[in-house]
N, C-alpha and C positions, 0 to 999 in steps of 0.2 A: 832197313826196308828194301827188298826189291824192286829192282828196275820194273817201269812197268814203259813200256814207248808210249811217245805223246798221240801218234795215229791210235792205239790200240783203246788208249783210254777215253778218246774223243768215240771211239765205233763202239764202245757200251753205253759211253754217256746220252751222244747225240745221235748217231746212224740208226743205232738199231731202234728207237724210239721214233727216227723220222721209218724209217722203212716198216714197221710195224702200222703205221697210223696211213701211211700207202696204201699198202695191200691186205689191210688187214688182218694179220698176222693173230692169235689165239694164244699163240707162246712165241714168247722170243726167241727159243731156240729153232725155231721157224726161219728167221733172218738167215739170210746170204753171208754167208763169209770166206774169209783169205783162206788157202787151204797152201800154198808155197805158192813162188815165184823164181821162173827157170832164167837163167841167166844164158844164153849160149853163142860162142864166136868161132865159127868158122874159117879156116886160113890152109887152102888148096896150098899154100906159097910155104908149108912146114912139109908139104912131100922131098921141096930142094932146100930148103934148107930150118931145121928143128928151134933154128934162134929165136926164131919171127913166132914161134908156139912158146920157147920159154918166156920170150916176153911178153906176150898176150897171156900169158898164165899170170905173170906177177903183174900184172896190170888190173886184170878180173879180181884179183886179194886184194888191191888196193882200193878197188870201188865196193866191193861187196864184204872187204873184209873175213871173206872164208876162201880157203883152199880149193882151186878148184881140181877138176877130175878131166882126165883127158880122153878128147872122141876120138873113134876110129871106122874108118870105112867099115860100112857092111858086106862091102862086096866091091870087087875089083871092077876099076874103069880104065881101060887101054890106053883112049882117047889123053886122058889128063894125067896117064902115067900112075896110076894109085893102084897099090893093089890092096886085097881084103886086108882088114885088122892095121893098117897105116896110119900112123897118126893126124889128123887132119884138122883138130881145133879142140877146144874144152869149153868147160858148164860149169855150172853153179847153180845149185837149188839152194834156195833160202826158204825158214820157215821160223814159225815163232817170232821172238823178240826182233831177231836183223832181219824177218821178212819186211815188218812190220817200219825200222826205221828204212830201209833202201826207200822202199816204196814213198814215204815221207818225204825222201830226201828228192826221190826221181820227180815227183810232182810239185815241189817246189822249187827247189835249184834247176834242177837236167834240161831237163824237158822244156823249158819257159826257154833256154839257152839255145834251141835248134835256129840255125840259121831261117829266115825268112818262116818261122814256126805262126801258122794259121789254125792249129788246134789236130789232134788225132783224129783218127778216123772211125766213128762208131760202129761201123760195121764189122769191122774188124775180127767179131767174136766167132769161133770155129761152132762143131754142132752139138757140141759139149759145154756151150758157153763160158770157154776161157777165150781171155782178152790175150791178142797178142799183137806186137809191132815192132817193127827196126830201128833202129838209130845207125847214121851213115857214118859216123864218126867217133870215137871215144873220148877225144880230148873235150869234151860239152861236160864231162864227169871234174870237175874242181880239185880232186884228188890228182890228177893226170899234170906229171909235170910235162910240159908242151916240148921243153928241150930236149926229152930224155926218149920221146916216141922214137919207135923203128920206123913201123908203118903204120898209116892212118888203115885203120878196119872199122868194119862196123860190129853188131850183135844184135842178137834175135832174142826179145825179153817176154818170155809168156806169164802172165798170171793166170793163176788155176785158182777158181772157188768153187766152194759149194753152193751153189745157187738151184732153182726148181725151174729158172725160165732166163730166156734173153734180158728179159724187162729189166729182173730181179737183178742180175749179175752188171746192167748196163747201172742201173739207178744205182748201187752200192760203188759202183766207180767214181759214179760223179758227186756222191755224198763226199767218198776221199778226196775229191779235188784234181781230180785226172780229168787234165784240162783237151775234153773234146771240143771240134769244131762249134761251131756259135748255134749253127743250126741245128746240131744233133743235142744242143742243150735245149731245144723247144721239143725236143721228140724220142720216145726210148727207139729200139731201133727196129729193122725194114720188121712189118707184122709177117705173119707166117714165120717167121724161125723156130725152127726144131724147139721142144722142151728137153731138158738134161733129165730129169727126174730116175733116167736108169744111163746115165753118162758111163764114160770111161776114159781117164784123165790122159792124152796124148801129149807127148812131147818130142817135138821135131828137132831133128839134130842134120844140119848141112854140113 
């Protein structure tokens, strides 16, 4: 029998049936859904020396379990030393089955783990209504042996769905248990934001 992830099976059983009876949905494939989840860490500190990038490579395969790909300036900065095409950090797209368990994992182990963690921030969504946020640290990841770090980094974690509106893409996060602030669980989020309906899926790389 095929793996199926424990998130994946919960979002046919119980999401889409809660998000359907919401908004009134006509077909379920109407429902909001995962579409990847961009992994990305940035490190200005692999222009002087490549270590601090090998290691933050094999750190990102140990949380996300897939190979990552390596960024490069788009364009030269004087200032910081970098010039175009210079290695400067890597990513990770996840999709399918391991989008499916990160995300599982990051909303119940990760995330609960942020120091002084008062909940995320629901605003947070760009105008394409993907969700994105940082984490200041990597060793919050359980995978991460504490001894073995070079340097504490952070990373820039976007989810991308297919969603028709804020509302939509806000309520299907919180069905997953993507634990926002208290207050933004009485409310989807600010009225007026844009609708995605002719979106275009951006992914920021520092």
């Amino acid at each position: 029998m095929a793996y199926k992830p424990r998130l994946l099976e919960r979002y046919r059983s119980e999401i889409v049936p809660e998000l359907a009876k919401k908004f009134g949905y006509k077909n379920m494939l109407e429902a909001p859904r995962l579409k990847k989840i961009v992994i990305n860490i940035g490190l200005g500190e692999a222009v002087q020396d490549i270590k601090f990038l090998e290691a933050a490579q094999a750190e990102l395969a140990m949380i996300t379990g897939q190979k990552s790909v390596i960024t490069r300036a788009k364009k030269a900065i004087a200032n910081f030393k970098i010039r175009r095409n210079l290695p400067i950090g890597c990513k990770v797209t996840l999709r399918r089955a391991m989008m499916y368990d990160f995300l599982d994992r990051l909303v119940n182990i990760v995330v609960p783990r942020i120091r002084d963690f008062r909940g995320l921030n629901p605003d947070s969504f760009d105008s394409s209504g993907n969700y994105s946020f940082g984490l200041d640290e990597q060793n919050i990841f359980p995978e991460i042996d504490q001894d073995k770090i070079m340097k504490v980094h952070g990373m820039d974690i976007t989810i991308v769905m297919d969603a028709a509106s804020h509302d939509e893409a806000f309520e299907l996060l919180k069905l997953f248990g993507m634990p926002f602030s208290k207050t933004a669980l009485e409310k989807s989020p600010k009225a007026g934001a844009a609708k995605s309906g002719d979106k275009k899926t951006e992914e920021k790389v520092k």
